[in-house]
gemmi code that builds the backbone of each chain (N, CA, C; Angstrom):
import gemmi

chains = {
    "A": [
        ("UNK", (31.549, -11.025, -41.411), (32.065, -10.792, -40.057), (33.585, -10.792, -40.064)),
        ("UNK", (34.007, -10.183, -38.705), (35.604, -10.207, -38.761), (36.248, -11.987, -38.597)),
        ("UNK", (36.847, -11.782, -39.601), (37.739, -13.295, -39.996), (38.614, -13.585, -39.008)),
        ("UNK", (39.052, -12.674, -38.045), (39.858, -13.458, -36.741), (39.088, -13.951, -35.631)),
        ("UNK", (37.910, -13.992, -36.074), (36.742, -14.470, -34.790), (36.055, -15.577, -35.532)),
        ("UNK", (36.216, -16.858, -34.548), (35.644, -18.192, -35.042), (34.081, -18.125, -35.155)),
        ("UNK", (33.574, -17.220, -34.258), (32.089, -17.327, -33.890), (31.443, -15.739, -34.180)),
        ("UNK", (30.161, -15.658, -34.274), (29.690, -14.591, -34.460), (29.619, -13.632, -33.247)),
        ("UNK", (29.738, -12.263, -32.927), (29.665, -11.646, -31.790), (28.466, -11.994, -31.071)),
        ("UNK", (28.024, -12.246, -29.648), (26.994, -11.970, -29.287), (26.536, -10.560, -28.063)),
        ("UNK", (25.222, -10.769, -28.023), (24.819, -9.310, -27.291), (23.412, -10.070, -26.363)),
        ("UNK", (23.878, -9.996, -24.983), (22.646, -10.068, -24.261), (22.179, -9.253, -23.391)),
        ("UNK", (20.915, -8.971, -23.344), (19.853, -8.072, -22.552), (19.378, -8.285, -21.685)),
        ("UNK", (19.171, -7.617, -20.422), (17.857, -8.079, -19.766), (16.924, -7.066, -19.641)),
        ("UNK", (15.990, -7.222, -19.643), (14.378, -6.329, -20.172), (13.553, -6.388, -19.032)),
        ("UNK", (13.549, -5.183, -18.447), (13.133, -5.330, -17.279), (11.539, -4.175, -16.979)),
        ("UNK", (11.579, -3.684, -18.255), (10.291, -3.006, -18.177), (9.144, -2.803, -18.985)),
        ("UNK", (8.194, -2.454, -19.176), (6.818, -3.034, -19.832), (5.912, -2.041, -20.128)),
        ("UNK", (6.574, -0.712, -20.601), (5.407, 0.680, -21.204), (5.978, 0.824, -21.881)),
        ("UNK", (5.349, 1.419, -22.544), (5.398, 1.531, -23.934), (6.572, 2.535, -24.673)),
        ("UNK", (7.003, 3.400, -23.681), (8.371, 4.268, -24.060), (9.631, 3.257, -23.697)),
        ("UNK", (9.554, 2.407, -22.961), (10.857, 1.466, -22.549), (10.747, 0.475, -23.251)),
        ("UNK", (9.912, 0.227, -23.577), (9.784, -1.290, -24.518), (10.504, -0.791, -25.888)),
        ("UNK", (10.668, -0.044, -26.113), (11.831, 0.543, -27.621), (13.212, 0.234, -27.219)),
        ("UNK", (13.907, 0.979, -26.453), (15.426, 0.639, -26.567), (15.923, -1.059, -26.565)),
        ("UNK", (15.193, -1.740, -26.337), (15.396, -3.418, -26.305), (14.952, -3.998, -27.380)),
        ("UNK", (14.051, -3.448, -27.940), (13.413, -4.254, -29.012), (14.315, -3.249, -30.630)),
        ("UNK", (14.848, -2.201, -30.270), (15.835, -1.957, -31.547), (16.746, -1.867, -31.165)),
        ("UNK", (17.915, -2.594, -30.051), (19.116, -2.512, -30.254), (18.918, -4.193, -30.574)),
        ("UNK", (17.899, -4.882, -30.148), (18.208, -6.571, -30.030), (18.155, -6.485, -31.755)),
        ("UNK", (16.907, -5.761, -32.382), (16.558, -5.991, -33.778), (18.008, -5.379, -34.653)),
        ("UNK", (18.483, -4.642, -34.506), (19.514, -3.949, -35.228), (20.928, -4.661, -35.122)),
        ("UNK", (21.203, -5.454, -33.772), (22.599, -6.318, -33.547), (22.263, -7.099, -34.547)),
        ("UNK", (20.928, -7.869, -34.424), (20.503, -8.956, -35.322), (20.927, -8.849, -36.710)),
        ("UNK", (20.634, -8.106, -37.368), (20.726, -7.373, -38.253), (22.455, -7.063, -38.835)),
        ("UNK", (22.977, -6.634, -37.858), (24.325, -6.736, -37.738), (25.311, -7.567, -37.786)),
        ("UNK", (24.541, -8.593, -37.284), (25.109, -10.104, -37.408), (25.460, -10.592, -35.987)),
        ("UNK", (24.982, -10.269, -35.543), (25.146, -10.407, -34.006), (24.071, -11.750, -33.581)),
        ("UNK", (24.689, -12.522, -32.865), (23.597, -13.501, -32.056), (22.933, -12.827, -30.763)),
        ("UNK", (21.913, -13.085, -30.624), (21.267, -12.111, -29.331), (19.871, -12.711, -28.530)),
        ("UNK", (20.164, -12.276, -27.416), (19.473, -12.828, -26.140), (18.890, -11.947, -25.115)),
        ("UNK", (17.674, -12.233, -25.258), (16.750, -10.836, -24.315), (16.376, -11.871, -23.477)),
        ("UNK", (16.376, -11.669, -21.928), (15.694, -12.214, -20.812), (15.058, -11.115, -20.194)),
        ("UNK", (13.173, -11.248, -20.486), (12.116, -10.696, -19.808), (12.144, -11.083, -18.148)),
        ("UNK", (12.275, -10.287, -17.503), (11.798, -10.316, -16.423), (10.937, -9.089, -15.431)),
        ("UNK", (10.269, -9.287, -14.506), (9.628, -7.975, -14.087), (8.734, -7.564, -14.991)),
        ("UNK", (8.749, -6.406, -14.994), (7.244, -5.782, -16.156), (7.790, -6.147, -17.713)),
        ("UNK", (9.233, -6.437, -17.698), (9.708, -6.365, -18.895), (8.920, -8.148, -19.422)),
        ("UNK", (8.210, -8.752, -18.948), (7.671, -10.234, -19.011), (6.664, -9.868, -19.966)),
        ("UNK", (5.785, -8.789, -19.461), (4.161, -8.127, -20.142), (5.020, -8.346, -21.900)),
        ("UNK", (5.864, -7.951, -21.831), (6.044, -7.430, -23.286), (6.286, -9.073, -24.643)),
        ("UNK", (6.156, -10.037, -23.916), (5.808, -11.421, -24.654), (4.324, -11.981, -24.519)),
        ("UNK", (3.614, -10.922, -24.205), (2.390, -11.414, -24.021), (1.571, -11.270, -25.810)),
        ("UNK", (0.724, -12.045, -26.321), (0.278, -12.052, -27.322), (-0.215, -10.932, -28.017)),
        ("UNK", (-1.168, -10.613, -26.931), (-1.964, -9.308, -27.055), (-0.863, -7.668, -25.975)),
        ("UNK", (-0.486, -6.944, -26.661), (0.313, -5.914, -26.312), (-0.710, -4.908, -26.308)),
        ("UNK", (-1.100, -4.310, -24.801), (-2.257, -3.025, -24.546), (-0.903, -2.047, -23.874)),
        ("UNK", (0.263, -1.399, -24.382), (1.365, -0.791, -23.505), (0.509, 0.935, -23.376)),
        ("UNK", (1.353, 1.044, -22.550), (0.891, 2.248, -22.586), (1.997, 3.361, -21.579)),
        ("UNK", (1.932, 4.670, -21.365), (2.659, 5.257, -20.786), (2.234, 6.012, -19.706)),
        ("UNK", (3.225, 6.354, -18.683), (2.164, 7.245, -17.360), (3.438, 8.612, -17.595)),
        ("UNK", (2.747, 9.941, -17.477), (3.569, 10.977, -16.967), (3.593, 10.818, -15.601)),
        ("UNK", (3.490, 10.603, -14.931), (3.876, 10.238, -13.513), (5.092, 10.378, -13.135)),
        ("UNK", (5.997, 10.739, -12.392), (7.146, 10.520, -11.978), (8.518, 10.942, -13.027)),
        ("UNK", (7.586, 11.163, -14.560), (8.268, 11.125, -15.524), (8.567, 12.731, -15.991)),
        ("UNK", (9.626, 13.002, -15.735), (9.840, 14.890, -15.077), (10.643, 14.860, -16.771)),
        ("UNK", (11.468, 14.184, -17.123), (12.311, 14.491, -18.118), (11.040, 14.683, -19.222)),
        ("UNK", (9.874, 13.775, -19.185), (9.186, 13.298, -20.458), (8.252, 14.724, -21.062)),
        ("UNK", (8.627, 15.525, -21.861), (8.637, 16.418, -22.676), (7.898, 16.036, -24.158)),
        ("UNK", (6.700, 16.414, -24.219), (6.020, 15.872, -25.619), (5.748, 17.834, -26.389)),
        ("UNK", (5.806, 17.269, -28.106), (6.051, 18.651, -28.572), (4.555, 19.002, -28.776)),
        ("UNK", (4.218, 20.062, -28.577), (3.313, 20.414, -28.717), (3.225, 21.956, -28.736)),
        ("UNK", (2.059, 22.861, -29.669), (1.941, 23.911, -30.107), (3.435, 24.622, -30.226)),
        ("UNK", (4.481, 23.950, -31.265), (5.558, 24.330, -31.566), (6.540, 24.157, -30.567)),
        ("UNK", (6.387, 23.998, -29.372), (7.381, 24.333, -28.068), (7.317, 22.642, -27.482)),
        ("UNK", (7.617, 22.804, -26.072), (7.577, 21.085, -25.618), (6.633, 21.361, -24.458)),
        ("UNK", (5.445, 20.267, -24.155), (4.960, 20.565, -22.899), (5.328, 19.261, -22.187)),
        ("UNK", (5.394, 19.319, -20.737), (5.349, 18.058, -19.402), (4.224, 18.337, -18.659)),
        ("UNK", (3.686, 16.985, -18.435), (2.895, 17.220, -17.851), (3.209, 17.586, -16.605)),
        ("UNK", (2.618, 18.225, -15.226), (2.896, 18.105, -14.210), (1.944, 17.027, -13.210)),
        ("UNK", (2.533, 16.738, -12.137), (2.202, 15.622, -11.423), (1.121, 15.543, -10.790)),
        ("UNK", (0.459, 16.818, -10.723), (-1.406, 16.897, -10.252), (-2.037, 16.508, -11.547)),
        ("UNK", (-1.860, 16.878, -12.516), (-2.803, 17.227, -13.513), (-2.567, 15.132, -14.114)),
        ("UNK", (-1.587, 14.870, -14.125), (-0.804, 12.882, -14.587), (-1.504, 12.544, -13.518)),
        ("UNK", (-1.626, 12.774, -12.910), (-2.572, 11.611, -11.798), (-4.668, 12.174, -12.105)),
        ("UNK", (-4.755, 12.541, -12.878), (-6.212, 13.341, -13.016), (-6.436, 11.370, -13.857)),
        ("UNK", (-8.104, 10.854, -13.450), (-8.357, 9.943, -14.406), (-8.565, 9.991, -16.069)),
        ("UNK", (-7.972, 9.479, -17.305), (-7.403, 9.772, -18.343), (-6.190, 10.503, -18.631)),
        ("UNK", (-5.180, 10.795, -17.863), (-4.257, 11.678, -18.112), (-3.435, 10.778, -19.036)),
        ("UNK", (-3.321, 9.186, -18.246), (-2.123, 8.612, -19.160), (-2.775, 8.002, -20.270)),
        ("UNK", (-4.137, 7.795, -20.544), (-4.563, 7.232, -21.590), (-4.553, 8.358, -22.574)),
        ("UNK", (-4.916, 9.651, -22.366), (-4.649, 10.728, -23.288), (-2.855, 11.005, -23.664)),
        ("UNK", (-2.115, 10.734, -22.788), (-0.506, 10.674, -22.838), (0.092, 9.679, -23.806)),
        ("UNK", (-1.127, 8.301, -23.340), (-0.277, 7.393, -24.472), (-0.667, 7.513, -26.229)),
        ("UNK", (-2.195, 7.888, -26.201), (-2.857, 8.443, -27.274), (-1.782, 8.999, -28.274)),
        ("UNK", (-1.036, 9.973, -27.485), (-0.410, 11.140, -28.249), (0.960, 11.269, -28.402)),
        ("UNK", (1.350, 9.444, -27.748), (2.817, 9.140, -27.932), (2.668, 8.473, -29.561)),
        ("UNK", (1.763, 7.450, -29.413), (0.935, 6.467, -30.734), (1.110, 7.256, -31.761)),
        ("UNK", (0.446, 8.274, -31.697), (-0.532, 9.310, -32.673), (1.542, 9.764, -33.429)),
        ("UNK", (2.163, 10.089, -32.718), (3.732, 10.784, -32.820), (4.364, 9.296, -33.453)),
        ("UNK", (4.481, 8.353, -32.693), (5.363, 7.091, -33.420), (4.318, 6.818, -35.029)),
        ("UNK", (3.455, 6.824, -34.954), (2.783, 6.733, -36.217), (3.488, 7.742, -37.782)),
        ("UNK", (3.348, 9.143, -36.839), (3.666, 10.152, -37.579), (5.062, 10.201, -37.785)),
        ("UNK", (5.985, 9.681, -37.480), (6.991, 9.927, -37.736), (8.065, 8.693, -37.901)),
        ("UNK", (7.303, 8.006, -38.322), (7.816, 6.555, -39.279), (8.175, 5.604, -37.929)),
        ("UNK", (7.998, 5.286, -37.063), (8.874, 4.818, -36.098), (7.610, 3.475, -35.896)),
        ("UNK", (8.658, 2.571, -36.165), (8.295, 1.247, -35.816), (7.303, 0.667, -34.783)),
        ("UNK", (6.327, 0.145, -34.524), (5.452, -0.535, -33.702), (6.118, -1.394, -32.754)),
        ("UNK", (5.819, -1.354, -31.439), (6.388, -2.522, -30.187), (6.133, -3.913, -31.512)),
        ("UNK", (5.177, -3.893, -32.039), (4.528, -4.983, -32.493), (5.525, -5.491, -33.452)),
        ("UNK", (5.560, -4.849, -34.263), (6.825, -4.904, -35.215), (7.925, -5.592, -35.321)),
        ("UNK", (8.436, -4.131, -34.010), (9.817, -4.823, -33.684), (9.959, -6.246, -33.121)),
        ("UNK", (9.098, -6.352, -32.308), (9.069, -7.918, -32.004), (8.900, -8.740, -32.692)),
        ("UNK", (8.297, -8.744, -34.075), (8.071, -9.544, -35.207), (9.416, -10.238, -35.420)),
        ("UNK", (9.988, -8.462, -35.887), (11.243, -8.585, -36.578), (12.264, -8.932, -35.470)),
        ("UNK", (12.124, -9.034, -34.559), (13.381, -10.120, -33.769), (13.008, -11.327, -33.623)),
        ("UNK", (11.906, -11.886, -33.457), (11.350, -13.435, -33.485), (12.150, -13.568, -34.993)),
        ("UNK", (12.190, -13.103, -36.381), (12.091, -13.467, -37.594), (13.611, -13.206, -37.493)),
        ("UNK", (14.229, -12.769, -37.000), (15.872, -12.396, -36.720), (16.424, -13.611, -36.088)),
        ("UNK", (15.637, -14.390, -35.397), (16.500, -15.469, -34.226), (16.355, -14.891, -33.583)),
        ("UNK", (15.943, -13.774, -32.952), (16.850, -13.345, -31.516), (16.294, -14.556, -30.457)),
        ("UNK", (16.980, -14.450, -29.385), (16.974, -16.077, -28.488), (15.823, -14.948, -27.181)),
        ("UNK", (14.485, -15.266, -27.056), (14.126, -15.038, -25.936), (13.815, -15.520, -24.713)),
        ("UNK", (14.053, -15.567, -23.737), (14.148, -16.127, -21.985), (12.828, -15.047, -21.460)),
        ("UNK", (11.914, -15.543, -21.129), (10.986, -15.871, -19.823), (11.363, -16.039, -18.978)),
        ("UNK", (11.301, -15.062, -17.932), (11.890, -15.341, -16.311), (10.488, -16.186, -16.089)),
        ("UNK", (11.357, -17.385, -15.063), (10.397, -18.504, -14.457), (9.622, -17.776, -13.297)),
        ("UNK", (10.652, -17.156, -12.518), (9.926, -16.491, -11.391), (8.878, -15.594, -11.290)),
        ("UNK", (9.322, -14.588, -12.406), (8.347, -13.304, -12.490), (6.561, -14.010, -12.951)),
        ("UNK", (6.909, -15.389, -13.962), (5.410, -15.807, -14.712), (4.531, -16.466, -13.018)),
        ("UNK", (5.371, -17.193, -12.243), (4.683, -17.228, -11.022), (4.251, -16.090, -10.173)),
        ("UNK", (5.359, -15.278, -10.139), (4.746, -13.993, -8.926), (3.968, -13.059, -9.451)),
        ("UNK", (3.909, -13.038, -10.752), (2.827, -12.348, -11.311), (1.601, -13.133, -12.045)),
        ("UNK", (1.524, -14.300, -11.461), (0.589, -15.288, -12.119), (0.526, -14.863, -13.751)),
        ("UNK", (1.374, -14.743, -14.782), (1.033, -14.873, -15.989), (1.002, -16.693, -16.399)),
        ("UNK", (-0.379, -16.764, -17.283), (-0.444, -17.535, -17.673), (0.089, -18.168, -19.115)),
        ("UNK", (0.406, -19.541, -19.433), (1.816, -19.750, -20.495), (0.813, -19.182, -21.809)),
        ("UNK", (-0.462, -19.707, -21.703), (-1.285, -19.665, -22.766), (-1.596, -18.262, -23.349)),
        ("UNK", (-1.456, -17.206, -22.501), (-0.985, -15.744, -22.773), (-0.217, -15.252, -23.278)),
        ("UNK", (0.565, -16.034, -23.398), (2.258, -15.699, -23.634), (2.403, -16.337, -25.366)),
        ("UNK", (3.643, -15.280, -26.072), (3.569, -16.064, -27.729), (4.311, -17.184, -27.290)),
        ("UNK", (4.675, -17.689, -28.361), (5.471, -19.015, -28.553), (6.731, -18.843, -29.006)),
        ("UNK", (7.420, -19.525, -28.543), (9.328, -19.412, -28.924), (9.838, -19.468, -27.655)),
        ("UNK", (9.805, -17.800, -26.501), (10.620, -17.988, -26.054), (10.624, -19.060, -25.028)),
        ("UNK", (11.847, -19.551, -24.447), (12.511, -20.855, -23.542), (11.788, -19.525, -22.266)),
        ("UNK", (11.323, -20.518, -21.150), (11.134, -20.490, -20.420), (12.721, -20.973, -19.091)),
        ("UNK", (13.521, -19.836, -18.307), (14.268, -19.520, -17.410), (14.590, -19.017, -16.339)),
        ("UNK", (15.863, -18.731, -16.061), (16.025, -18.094, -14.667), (16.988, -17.395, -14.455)),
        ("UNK", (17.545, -17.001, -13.498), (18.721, -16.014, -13.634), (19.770, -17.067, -13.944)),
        ("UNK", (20.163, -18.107, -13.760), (21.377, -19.091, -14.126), (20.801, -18.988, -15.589)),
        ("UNK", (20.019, -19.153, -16.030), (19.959, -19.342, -17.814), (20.867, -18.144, -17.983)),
        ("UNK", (20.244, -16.750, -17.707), (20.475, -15.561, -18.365), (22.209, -15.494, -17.977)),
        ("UNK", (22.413, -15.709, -16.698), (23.861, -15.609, -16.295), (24.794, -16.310, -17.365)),
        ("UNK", (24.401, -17.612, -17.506), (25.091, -18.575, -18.573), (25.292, -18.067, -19.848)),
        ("UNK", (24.103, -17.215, -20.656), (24.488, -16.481, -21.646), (25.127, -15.243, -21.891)),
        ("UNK", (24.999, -14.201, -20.786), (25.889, -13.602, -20.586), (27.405, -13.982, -20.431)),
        ("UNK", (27.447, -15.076, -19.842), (29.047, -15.088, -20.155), (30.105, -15.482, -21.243)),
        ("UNK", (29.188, -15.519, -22.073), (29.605, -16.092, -23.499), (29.233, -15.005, -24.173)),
        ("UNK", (28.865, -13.753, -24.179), (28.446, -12.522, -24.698), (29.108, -11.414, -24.690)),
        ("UNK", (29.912, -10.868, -25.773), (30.018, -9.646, -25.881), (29.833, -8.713, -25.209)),
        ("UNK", (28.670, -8.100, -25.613), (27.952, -7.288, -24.394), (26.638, -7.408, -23.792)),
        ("UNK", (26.602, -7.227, -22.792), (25.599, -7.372, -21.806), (25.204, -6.042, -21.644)),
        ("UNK", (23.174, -6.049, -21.725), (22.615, -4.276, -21.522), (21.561, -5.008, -20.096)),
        ("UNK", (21.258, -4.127, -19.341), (19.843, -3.907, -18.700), (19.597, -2.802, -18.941)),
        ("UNK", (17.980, -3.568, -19.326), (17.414, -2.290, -19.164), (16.126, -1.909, -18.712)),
    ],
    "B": [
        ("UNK", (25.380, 1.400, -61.581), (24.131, 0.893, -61.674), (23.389, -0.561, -60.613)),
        ("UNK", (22.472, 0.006, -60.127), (22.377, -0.687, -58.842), (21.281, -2.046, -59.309)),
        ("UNK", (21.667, -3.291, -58.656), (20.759, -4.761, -59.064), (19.563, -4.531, -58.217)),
        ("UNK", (19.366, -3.814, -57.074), (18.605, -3.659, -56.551), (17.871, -2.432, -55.472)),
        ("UNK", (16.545, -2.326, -55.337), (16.662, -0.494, -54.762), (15.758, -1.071, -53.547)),
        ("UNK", (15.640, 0.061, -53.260), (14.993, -0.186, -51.366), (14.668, 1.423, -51.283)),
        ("UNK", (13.110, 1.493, -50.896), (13.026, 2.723, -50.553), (12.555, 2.700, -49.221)),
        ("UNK", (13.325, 3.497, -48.263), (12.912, 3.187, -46.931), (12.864, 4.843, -46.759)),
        ("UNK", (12.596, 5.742, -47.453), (11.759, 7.130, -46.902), (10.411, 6.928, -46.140)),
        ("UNK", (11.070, 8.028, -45.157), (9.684, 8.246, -43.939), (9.793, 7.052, -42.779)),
        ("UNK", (10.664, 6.086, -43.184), (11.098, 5.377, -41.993), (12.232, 5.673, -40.996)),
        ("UNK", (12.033, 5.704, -39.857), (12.715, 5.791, -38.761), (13.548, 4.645, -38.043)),
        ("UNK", (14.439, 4.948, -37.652), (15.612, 4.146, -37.164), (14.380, 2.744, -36.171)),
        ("UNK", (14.282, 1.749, -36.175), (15.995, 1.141, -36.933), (15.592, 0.856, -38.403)),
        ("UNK", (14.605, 1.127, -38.530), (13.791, 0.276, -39.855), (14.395, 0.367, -41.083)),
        ("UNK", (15.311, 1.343, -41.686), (16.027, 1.343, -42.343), (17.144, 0.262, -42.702)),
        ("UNK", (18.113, 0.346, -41.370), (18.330, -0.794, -41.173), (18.272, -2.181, -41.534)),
        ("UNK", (17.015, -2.445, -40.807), (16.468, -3.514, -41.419), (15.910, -4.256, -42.307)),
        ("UNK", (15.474, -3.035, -43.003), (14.783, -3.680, -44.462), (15.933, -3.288, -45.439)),
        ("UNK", (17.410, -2.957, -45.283), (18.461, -3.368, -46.022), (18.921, -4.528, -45.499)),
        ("UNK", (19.282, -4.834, -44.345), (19.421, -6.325, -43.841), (18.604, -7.238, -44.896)),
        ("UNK", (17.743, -7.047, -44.597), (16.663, -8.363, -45.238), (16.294, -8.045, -46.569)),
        ("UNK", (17.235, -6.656, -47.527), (16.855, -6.998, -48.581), (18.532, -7.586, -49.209)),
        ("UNK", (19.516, -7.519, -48.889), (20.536, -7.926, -48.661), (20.906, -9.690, -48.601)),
        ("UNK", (20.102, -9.652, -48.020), (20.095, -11.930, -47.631), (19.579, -12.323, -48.744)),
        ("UNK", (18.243, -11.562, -49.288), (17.975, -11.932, -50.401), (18.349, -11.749, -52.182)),
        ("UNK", (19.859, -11.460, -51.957), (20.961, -10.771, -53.056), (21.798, -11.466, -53.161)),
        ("UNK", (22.185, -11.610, -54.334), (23.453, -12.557, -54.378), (24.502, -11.791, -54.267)),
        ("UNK", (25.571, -12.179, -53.765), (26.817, -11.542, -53.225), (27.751, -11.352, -54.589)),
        ("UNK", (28.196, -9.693, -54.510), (28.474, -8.967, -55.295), (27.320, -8.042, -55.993)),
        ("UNK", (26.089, -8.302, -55.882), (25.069, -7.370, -56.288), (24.866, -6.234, -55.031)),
        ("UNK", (24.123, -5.014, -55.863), (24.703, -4.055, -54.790), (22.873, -3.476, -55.023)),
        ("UNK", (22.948, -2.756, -53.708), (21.441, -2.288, -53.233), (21.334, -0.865, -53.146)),
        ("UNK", (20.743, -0.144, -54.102), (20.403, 0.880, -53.916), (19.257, 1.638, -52.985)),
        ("UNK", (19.390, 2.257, -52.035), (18.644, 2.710, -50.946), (18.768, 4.140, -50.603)),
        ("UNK", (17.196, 4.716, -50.773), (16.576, 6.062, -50.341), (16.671, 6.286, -49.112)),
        ("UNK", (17.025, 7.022, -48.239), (16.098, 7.107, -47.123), (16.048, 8.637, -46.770)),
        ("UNK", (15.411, 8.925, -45.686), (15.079, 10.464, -44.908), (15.492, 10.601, -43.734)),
        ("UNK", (15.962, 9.925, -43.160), (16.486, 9.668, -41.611), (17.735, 10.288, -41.460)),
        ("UNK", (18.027, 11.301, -41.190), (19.309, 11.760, -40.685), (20.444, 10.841, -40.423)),
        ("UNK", (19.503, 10.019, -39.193), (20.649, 9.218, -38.466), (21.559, 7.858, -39.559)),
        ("UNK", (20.300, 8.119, -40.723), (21.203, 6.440, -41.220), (22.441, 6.845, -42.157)),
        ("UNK", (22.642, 7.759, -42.080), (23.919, 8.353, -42.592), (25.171, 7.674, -41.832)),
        ("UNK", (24.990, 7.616, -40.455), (26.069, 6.929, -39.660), (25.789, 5.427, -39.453)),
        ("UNK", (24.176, 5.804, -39.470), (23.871, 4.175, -39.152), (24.318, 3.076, -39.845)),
        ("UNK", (24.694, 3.701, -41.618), (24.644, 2.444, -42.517), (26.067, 2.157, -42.669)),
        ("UNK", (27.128, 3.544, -42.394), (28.501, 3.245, -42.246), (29.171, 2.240, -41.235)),
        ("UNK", (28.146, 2.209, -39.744), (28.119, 1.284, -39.019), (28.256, -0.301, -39.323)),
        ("UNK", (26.967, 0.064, -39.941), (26.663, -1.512, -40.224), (27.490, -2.366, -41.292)),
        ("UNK", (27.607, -1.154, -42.319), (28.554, -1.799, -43.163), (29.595, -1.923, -42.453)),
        ("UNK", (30.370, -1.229, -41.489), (31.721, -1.891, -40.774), (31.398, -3.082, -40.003)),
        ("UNK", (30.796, -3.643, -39.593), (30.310, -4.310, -38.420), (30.032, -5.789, -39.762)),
        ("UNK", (29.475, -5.341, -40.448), (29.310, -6.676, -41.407), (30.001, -6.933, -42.625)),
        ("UNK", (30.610, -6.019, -42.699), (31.705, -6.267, -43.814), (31.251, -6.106, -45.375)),
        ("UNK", (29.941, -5.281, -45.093), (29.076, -5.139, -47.156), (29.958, -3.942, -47.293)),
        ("UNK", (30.134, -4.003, -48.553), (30.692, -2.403, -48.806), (29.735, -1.394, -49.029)),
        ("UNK", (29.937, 0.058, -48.417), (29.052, 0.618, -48.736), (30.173, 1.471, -49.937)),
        ("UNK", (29.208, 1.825, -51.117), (30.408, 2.369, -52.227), (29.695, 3.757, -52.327)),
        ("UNK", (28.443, 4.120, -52.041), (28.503, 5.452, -52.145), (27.346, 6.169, -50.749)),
        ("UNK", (27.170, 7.154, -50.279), (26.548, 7.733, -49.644), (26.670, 9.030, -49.782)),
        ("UNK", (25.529, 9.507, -49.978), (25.307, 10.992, -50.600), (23.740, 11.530, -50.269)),
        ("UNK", (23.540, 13.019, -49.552), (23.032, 13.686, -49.583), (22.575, 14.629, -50.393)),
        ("UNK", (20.971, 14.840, -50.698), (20.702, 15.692, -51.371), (19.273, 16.212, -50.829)),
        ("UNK", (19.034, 17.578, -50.606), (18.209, 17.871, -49.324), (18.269, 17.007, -48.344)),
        ("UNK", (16.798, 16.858, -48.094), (16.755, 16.109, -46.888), (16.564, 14.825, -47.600)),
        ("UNK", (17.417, 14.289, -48.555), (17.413, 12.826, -48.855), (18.582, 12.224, -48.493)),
        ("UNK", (18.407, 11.042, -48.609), (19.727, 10.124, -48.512), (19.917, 9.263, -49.147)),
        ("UNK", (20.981, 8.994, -49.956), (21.241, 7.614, -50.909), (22.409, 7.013, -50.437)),
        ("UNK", (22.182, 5.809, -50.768), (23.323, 4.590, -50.109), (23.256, 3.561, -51.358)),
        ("UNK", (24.502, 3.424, -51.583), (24.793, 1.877, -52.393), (25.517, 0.758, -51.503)),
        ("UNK", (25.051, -0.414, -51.332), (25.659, -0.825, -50.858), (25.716, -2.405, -51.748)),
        ("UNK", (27.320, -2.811, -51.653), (27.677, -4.250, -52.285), (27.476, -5.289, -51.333)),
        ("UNK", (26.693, -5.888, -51.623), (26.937, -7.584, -51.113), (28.208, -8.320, -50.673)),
        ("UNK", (29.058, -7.906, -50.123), (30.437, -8.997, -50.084), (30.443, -10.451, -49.836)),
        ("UNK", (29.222, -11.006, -48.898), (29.343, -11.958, -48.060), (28.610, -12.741, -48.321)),
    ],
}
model = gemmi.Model(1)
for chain_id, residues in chains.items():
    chain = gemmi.Chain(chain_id)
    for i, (resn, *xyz) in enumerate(residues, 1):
        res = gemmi.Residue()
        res.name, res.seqid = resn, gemmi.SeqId(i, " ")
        for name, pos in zip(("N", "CA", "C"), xyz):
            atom = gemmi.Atom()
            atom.name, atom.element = name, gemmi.Element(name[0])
            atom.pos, atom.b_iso = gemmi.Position(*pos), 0.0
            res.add_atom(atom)
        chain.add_residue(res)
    model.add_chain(chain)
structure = gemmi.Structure()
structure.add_model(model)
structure.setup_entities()
């Protein structure tokens, strides 16, 4: 690390969503700072909570999702918003996100979370969200500290940079 | 001549990355890591990291769609 800095850089997050295309940008910038040498701090809150749950069922909706462009027969198709609301649309959507991260070397939600538990990264449990969404603790892995927005605030201010996402 | 190799072809960002990280901790400093990869992006990625952590990277070189990286242990 740079020798005019007493302490290691840090980087904190807050993770605020829980499918399976958003659950990537948090789980490889936290894994890669780590990596970097960075100290780092993800606070789950909102859907972003689902994603410390033991068992990970993520999945994706074309719904609403106008940018989301999957390649197919050489060109890109989107779904449109009659056909994403048909029953199976997003279970066939997430099928064929899987089927693509498989194929093209890209890391597992599962994974990456391995590899930031095995990194240090520091994880926060919003207190509020495990009540208003009744998640239960026994659902949940083990490590992260259970918090609140004063936890997350407190580490942010001792942080480098700060992401939501 | 490299003390140690890493083949991270067919892996995708960040994983590259990372399994030089972690083959790196397990190197004694001044031994240097030789690493494959296929990823476009770790061409910048590993110049990154080596700035950010201070390993030297001593060579990076393309050949098709390959990629080789040496990188020294400094730390």
């Amino acid at each position: 690390m740079n020798t005019s800095e007493s302490r290691a850089k840090r980087m904190s997050m807050i993770v605020t969503k829980g499918s399976l295309d958003w659950a990537y940008p948090p789980f490889i910038l936290a894994t890669t700072a780590a990596a970097m040498g960075l100290e780092v701090s993800m606070f789950f809150t909102f859907y972003g909570l689902g994603l410390l749950k033991k068992q990970l069922d993520l999945s994706i909706t074309t719904l609403g999702n106008s940018a989301m462009a999957m390649p197919m027969l050489g060109g890109h198709m989107a779904m449109p918003n009659l056909l994403g609301a048909l029953p199976g649309a997003d279970a066939a959507a997430t099928a064929m996100m899987k089927s693509l991260i498989r194929k093209k070397g890209v890391a597992s939600i599962e994974e990456l979370r391995a590899a930031a538990i095995e990194a240090d990264v520091q994880m926060i449990a919003c207190q509020m969200t495990m009540d208003l969404f009744e998640f239960r603790p026994e659902d949940m892995i083990e490590g992260p500290i259970v918090g609140g927005a004063a936890t997350y605030i407190e580490t942010a201010m001792k942080s480098d940079i700060n992401l939501f996402i | 001549m490299a003390d140690h190799t890493l083949d991270a072809r067919g892996l995708n960002c960040p994983l590259p990355i990372l399994r030089a990280r972690k083959a790196l901790k397990e190197m004694a400093v001044g031994d240097v890591l030789a690493i494959q990869a296929t990823d476009p992006g770790s061409v910048k990625d590993f110049e990154a990291f080596c700035k950010a952590t201070g390993h030297a990277l001593v060579e990076s070189t393309a050949a098709g769609n390959e990629f080789r990286f040496r990188i020294r242990r400094t730390q």
